[in-house]
mmJSON file of the N, C-alpha and C atoms, coordinates in Angstrom:
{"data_MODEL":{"atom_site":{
"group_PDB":["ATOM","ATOM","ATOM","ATOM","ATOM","ATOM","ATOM","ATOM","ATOM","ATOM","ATOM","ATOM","ATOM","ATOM","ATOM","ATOM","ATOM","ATOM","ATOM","ATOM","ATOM","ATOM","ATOM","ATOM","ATOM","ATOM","ATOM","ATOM","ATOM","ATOM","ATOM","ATOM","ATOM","ATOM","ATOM","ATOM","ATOM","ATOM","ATOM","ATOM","ATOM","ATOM","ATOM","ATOM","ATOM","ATOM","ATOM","ATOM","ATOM","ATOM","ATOM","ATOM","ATOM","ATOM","ATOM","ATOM","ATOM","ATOM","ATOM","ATOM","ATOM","ATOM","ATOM","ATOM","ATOM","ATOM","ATOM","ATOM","ATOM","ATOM","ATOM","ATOM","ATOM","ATOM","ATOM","ATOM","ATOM","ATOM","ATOM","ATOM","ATOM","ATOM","ATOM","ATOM","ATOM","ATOM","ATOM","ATOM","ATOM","ATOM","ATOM","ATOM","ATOM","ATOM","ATOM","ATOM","ATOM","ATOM","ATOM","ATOM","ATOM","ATOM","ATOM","ATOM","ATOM","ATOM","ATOM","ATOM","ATOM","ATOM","ATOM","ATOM","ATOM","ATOM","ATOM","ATOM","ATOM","ATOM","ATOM","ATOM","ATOM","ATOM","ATOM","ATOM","ATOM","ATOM","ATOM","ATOM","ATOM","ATOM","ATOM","ATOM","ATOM","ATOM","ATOM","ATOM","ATOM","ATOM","ATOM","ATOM","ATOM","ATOM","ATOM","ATOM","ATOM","ATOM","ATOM","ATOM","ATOM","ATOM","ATOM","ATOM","ATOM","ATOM","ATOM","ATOM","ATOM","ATOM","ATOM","ATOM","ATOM","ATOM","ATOM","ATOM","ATOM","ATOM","ATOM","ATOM","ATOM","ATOM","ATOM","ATOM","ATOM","ATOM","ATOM","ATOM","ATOM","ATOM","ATOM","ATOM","ATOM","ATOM","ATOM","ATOM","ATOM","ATOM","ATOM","ATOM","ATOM","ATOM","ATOM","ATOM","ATOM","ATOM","ATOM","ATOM","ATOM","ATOM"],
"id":[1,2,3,4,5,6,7,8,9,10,11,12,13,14,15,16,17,18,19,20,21,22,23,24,25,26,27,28,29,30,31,32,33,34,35,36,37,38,39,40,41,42,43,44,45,46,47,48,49,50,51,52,53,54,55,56,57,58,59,60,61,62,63,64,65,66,67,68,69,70,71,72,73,74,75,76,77,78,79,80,81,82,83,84,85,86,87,88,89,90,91,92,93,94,95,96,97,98,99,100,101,102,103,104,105,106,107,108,109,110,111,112,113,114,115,116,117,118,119,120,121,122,123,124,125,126,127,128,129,130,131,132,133,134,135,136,137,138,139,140,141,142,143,144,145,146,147,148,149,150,151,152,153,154,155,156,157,158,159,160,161,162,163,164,165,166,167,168,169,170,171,172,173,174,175,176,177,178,179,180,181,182,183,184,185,186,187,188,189,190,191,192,193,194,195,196,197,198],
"type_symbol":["N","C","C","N","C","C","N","C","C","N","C","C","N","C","C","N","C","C","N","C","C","N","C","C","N","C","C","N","C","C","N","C","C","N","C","C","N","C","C","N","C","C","N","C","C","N","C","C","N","C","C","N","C","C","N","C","C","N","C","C","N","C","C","N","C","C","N","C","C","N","C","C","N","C","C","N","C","C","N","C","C","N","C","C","N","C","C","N","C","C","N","C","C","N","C","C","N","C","C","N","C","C","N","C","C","N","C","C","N","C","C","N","C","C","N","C","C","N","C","C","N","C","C","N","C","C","N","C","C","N","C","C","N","C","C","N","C","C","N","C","C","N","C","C","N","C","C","N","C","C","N","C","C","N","C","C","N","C","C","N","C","C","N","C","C","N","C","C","N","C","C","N","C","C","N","C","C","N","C","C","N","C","C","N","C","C","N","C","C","N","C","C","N","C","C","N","C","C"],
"label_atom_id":["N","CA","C","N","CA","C","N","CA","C","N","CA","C","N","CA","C","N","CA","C","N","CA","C","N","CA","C","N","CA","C","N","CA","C","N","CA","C","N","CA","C","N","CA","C","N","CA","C","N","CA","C","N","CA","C","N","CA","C","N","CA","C","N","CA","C","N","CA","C","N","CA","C","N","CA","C","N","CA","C","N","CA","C","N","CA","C","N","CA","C","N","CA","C","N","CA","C","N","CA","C","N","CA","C","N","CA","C","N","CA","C","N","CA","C","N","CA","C","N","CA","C","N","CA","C","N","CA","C","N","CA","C","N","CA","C","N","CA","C","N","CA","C","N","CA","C","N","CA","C","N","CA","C","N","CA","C","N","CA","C","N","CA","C","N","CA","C","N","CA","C","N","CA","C","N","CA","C","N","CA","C","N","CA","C","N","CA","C","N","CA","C","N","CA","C","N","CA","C","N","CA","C","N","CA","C","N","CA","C","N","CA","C","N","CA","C","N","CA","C","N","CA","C","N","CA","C","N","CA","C"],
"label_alt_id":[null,null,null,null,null,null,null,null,null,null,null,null,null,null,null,null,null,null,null,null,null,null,null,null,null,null,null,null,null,null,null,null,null,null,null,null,null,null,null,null,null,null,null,null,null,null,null,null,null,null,null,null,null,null,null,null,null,null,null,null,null,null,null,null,null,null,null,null,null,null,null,null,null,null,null,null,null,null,null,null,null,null,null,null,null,null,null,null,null,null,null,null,null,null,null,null,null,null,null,null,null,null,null,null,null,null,null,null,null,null,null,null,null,null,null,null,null,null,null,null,null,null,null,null,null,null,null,null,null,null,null,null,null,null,null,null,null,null,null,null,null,null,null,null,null,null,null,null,null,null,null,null,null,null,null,null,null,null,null,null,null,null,null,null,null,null,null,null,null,null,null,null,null,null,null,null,null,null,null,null,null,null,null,null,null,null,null,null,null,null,null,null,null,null,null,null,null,null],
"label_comp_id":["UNK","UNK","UNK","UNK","UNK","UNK","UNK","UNK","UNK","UNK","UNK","UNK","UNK","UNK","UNK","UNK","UNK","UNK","UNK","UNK","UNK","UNK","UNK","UNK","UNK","UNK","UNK","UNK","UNK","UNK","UNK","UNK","UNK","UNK","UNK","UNK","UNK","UNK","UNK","UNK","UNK","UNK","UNK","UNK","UNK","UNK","UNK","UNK","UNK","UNK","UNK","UNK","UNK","UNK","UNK","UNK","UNK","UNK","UNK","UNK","UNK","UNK","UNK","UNK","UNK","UNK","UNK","UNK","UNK","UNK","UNK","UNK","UNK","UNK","UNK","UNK","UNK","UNK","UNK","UNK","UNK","UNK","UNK","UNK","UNK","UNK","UNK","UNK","UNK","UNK","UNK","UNK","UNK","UNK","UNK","UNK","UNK","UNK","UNK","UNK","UNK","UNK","UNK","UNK","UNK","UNK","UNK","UNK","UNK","UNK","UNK","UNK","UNK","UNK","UNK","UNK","UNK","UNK","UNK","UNK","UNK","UNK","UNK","UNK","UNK","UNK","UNK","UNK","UNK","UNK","UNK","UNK","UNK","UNK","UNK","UNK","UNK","UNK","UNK","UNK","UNK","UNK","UNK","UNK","UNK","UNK","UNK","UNK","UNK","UNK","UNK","UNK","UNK","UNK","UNK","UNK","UNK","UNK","UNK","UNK","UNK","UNK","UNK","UNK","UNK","UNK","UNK","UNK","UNK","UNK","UNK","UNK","UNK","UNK","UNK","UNK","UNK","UNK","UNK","UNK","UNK","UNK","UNK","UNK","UNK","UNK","UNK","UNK","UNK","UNK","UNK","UNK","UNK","UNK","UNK","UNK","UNK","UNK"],
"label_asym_id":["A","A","A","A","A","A","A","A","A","A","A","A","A","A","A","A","A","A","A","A","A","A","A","A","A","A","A","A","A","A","A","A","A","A","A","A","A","A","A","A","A","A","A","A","A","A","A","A","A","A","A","A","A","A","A","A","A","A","A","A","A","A","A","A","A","A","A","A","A","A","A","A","A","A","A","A","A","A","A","A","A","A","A","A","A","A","A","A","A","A","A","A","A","A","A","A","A","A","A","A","A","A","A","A","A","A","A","A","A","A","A","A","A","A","A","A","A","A","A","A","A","A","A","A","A","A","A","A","A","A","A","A","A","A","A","A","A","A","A","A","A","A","A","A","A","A","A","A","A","A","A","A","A","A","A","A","A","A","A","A","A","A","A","A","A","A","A","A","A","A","A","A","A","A","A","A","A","A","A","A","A","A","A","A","A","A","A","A","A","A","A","A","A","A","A","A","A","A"],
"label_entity_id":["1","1","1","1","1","1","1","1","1","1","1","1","1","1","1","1","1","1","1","1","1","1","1","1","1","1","1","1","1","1","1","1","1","1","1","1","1","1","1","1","1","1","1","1","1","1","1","1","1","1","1","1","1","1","1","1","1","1","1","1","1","1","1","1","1","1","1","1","1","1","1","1","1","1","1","1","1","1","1","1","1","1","1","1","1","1","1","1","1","1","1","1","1","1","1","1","1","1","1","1","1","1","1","1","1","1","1","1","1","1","1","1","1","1","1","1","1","1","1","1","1","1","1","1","1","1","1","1","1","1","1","1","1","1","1","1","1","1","1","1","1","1","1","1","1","1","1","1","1","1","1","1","1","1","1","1","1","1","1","1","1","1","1","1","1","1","1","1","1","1","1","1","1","1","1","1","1","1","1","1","1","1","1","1","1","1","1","1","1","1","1","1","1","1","1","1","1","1"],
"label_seq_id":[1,1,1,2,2,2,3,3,3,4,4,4,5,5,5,6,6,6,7,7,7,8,8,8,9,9,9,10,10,10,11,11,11,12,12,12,13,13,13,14,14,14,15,15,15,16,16,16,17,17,17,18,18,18,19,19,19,20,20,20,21,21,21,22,22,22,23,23,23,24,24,24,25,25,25,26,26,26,27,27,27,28,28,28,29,29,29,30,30,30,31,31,31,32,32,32,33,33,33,34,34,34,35,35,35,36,36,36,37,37,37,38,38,38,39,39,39,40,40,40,41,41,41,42,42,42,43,43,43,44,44,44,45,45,45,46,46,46,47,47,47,48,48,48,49,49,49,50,50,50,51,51,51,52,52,52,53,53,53,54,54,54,55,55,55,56,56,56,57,57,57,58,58,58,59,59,59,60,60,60,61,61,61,62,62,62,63,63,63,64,64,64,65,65,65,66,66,66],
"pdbx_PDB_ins_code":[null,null,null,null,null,null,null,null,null,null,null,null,null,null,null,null,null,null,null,null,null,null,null,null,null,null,null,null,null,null,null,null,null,null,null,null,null,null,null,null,null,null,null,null,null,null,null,null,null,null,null,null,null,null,null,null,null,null,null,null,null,null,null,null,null,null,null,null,null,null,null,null,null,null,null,null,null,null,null,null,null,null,null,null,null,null,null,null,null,null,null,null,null,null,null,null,null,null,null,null,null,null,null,null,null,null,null,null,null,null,null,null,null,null,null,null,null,null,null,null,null,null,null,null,null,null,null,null,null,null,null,null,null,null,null,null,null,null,null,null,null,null,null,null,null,null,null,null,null,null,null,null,null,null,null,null,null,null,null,null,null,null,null,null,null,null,null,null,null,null,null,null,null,null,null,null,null,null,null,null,null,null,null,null,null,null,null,null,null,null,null,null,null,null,null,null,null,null],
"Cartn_x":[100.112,100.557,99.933,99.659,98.44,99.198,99.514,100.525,99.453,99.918,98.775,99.427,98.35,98.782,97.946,98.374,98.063,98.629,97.103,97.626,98.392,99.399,100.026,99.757,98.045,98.039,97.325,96.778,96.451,98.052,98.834,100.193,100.574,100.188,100.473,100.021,98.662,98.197,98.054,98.442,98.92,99.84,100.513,102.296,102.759,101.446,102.063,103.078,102.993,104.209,103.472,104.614,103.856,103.744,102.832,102.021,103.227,103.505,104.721,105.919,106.166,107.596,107.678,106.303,106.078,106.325,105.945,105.676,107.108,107.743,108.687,110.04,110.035,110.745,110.501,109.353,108.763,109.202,109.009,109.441,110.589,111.342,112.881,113.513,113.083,113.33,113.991,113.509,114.029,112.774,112.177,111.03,110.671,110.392,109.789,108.422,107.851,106.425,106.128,104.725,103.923,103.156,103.992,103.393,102.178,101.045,99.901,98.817,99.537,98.945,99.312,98.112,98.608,98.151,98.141,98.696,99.847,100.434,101.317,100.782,101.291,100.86,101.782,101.767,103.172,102.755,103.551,103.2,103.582,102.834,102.537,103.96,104.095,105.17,107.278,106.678,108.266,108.683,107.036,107.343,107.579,107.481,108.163,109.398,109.944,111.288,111.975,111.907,112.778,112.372,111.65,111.301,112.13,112.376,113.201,114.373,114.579,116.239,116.634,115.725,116.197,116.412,115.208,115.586,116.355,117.164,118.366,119.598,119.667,120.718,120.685,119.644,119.411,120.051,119.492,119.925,122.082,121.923,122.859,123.054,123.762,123.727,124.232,124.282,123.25,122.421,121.538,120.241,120.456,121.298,121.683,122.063,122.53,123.342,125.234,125.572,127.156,127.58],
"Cartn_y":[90.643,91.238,90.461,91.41,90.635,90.45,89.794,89.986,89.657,90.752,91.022,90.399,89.116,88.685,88.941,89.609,89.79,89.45,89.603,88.576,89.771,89.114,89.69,90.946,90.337,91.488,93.249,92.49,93.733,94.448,93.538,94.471,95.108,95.108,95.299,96.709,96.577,97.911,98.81,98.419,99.261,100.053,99.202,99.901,100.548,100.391,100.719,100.07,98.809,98.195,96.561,96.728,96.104,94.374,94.257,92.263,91.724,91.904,91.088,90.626,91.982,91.93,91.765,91.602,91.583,89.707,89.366,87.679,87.288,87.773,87.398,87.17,88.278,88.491,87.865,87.442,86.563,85.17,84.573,83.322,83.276,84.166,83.725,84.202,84.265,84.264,85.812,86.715,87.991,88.945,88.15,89.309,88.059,87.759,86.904,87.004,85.82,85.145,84.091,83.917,82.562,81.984,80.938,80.524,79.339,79.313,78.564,78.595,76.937,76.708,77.827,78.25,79.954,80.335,81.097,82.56,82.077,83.706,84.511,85.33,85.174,85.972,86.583,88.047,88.684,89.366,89.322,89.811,90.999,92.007,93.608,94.535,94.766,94.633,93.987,93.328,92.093,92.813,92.895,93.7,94.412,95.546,96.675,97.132,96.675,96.534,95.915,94.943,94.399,95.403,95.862,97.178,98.166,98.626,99.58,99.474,98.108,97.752,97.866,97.508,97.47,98.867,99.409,101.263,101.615,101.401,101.769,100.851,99.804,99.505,100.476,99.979,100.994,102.65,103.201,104.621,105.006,103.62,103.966,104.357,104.329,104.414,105.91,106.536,108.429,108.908,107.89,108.32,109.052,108.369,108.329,109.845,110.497,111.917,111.712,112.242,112.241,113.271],
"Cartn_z":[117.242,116.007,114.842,113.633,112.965,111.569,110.975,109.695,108.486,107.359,106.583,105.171,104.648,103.285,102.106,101.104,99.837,98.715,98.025,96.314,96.095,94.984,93.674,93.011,92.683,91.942,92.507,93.869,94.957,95.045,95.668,95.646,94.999,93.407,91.901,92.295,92.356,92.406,93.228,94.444,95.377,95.63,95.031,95.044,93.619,92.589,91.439,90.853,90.862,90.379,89.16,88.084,87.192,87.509,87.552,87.781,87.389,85.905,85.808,86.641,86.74,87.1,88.44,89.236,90.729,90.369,89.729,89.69,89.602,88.556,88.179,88.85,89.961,91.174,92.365,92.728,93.766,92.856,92.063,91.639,91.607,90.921,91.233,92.275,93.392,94.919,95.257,94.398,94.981,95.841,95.931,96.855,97.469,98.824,99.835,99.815,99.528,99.29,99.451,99.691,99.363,98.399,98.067,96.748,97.389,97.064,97.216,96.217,95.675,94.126,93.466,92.688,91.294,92.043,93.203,94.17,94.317,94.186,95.152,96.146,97.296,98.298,98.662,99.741,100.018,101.254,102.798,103.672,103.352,103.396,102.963,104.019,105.106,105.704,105.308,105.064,104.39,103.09,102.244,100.967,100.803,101.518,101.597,101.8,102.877,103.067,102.403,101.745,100.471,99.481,98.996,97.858,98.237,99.416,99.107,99.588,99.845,99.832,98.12,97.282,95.806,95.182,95.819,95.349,96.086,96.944,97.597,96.595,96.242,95.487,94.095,93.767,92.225,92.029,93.722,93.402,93.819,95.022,95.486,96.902,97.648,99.243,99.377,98.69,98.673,97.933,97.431,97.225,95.533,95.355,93.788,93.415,94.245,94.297,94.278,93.387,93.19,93.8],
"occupancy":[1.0,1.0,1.0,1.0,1.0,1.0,1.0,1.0,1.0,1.0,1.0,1.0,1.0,1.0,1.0,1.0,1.0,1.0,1.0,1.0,1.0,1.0,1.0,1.0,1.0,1.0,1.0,1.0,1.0,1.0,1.0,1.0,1.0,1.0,1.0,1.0,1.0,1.0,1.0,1.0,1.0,1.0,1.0,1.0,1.0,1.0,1.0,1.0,1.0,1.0,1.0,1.0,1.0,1.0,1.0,1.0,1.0,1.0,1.0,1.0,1.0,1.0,1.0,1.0,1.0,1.0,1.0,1.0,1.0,1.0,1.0,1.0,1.0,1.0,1.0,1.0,1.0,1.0,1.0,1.0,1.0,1.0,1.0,1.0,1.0,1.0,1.0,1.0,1.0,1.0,1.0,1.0,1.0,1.0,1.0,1.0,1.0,1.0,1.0,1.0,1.0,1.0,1.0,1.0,1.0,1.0,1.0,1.0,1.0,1.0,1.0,1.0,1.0,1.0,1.0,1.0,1.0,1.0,1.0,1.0,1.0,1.0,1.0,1.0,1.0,1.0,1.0,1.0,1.0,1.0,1.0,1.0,1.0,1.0,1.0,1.0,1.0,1.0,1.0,1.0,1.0,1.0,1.0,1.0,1.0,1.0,1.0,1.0,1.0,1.0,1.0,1.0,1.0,1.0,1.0,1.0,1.0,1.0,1.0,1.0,1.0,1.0,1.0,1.0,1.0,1.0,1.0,1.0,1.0,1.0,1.0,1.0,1.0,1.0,1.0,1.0,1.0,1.0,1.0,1.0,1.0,1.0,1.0,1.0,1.0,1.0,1.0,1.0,1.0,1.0,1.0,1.0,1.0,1.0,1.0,1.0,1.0,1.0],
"B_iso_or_equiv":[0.0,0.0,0.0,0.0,0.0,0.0,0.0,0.0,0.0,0.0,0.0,0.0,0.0,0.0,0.0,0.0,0.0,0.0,0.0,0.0,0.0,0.0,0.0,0.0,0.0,0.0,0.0,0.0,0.0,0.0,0.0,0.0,0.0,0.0,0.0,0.0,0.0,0.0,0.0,0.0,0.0,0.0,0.0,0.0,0.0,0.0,0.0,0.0,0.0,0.0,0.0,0.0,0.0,0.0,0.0,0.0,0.0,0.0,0.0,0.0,0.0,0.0,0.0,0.0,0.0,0.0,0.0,0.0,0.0,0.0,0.0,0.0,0.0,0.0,0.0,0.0,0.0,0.0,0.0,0.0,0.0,0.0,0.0,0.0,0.0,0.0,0.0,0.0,0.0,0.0,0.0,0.0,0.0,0.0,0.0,0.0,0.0,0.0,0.0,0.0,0.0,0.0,0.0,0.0,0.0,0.0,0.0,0.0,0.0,0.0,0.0,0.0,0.0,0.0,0.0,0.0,0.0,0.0,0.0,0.0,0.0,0.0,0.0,0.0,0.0,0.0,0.0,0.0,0.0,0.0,0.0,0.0,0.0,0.0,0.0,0.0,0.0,0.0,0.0,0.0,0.0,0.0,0.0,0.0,0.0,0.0,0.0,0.0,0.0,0.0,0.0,0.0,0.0,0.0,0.0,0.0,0.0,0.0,0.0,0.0,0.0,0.0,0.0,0.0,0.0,0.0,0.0,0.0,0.0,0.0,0.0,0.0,0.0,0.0,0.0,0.0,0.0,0.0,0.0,0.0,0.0,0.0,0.0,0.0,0.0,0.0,0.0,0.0,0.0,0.0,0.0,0.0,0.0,0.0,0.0,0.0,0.0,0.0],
"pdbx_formal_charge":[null,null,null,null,null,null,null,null,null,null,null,null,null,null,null,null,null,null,null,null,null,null,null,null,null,null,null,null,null,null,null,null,null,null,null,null,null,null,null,null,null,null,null,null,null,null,null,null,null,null,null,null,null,null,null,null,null,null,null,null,null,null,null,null,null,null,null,null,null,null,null,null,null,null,null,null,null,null,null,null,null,null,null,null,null,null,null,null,null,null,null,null,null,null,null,null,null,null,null,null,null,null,null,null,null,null,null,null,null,null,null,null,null,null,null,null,null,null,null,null,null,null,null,null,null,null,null,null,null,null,null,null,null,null,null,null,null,null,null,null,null,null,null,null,null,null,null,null,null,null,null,null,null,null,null,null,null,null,null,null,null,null,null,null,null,null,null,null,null,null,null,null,null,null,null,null,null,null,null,null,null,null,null,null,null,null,null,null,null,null,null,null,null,null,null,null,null,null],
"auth_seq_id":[1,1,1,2,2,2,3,3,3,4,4,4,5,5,5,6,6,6,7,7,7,8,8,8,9,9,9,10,10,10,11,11,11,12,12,12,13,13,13,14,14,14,15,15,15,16,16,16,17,17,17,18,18,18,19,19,19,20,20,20,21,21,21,22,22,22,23,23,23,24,24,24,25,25,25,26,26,26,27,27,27,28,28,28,29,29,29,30,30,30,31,31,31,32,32,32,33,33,33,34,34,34,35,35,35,36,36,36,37,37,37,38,38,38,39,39,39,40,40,40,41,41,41,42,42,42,43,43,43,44,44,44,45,45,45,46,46,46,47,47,47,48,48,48,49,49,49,50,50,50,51,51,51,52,52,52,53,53,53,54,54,54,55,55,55,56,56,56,57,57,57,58,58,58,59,59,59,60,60,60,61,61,61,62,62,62,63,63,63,64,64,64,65,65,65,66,66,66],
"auth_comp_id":["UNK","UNK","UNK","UNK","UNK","UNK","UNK","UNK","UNK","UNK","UNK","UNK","UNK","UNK","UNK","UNK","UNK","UNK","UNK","UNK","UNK","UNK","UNK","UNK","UNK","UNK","UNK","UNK","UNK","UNK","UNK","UNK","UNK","UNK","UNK","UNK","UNK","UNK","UNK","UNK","UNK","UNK","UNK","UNK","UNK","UNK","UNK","UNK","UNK","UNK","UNK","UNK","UNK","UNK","UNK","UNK","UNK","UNK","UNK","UNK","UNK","UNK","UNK","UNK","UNK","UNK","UNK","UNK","UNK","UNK","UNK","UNK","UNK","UNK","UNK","UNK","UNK","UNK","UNK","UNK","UNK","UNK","UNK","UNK","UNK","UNK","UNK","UNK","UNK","UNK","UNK","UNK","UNK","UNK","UNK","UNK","UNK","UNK","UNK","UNK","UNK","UNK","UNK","UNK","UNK","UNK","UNK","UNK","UNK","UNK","UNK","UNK","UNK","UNK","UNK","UNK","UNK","UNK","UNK","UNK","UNK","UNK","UNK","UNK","UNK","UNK","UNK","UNK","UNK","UNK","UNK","UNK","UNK","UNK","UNK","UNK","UNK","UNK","UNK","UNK","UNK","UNK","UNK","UNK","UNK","UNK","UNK","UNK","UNK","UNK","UNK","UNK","UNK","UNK","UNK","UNK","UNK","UNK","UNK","UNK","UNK","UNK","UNK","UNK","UNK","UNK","UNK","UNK","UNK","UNK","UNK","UNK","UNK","UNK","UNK","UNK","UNK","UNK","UNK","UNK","UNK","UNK","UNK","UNK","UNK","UNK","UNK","UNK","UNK","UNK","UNK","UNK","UNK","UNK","UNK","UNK","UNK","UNK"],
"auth_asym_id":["A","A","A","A","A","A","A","A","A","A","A","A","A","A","A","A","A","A","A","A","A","A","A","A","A","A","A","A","A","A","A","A","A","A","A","A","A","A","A","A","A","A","A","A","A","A","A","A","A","A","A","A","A","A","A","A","A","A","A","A","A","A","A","A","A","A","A","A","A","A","A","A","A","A","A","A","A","A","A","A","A","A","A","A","A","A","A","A","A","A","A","A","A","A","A","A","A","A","A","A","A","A","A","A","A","A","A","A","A","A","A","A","A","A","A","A","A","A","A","A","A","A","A","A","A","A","A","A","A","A","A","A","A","A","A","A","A","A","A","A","A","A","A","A","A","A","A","A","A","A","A","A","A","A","A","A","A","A","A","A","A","A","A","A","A","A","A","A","A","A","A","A","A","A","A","A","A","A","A","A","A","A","A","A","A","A","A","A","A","A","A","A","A","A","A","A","A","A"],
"auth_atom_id":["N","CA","C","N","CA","C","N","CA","C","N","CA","C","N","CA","C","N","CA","C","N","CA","C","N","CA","C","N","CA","C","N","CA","C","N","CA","C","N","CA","C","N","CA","C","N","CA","C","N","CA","C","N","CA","C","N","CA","C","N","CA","C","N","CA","C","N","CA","C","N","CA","C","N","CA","C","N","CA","C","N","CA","C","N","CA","C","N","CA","C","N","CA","C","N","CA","C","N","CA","C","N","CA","C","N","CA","C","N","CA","C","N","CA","C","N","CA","C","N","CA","C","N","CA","C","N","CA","C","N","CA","C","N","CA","C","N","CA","C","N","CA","C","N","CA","C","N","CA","C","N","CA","C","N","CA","C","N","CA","C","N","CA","C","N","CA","C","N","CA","C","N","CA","C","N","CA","C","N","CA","C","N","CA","C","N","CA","C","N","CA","C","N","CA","C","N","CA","C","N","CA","C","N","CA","C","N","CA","C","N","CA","C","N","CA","C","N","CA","C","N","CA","C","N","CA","C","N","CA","C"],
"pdbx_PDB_model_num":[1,1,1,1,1,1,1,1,1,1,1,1,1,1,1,1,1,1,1,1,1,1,1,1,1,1,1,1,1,1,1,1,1,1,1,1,1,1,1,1,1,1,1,1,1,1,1,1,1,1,1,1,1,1,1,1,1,1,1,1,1,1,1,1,1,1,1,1,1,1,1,1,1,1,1,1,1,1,1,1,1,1,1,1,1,1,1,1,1,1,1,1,1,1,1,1,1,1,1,1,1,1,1,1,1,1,1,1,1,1,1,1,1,1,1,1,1,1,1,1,1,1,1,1,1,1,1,1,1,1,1,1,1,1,1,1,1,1,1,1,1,1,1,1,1,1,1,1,1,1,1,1,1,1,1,1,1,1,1,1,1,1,1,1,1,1,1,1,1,1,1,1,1,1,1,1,1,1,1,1,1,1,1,1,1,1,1,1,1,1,1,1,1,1,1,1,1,1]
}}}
């Protein structure tokens, strides 16, 4: 099994999600990463599943339907 690490800002743009706030969340320990020196790195896999554990809090555990 081959586990895949990417910078920051590849993730940024992959996922559509803004540099900032990708950093900002990996430093204060809400997204799981590797910090080495100024990289962030993020196993592509890990990141995901914490991403949409957050869009699951955000919307709600029915998908943000009342």
């Amino acid at each position: 099994m081959e586990n895949s690490l990417m910078p920051l800002k590849y993730a940024a743009r992959k996922y559509k999600l803004p540099p900032d706030w990708l950093e900002s969340e990996a430093k204060s320990g809400n997204l799981s990463c590797l910090i080495a020196g100024t990289q962030i790195l993020f196993e592509e896999k890990l990141l995901l599943r914490e991403l949409a554990k957050k869009v699951g809090k955000q919307t709600g555990a029915n998908g943000g339907r009342r």
